[in-house]
N, C-alpha and C positions, 0 to 999 in steps of 0.2 A: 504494500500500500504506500503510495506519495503522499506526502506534507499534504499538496492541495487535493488529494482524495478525502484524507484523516480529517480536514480541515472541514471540508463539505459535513462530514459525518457528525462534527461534534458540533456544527452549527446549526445543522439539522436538529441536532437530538435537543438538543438545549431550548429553541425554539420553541419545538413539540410538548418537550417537559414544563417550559414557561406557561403555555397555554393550558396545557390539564392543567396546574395549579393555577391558575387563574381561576375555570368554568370551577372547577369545583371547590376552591377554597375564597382567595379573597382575589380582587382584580389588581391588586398592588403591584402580581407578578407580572403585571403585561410593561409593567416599567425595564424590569430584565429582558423581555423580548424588546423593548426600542435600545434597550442598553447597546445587544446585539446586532442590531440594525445598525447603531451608528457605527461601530465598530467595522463592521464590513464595509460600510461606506467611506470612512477613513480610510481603510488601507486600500482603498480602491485609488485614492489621490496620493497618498501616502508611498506605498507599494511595503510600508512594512506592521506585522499581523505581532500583539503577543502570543496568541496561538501557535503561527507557526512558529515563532522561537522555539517557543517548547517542547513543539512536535519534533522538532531539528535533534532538539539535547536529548530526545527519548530514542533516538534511533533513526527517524525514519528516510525516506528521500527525499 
């Protein structure tokens, strides 16, 4: 798996998980899903991710 695979994966998931906690707990969590958003939008102009740092130091490609 590459960086920008792992990357998709944990931004997905994270997303996903923001939103079940949301609908069924409080909607507080939907602030973690714009957290998310911006963060990918950042490193869109940026071109640098703390994720993929991490993904880097964990192994991956």
């Amino acid at each position: 798996m590459t960086v920008n695979e792992a990357l998709r994966l944990v931004a997905g998931t994270m997303i996903l998980i923001s939103l079940y906690l949301a609908i069924n707990y409080t909607q507080t969590w939907l602030w973690f899903t714009a957290f998310i958003a911006v963060n990918l939008i950042q490193s869109s102009f940026t071109k640098w991710c703390l994720m993929m740092t991490i993904l880097k130091k964990l192994g991956l490609k």
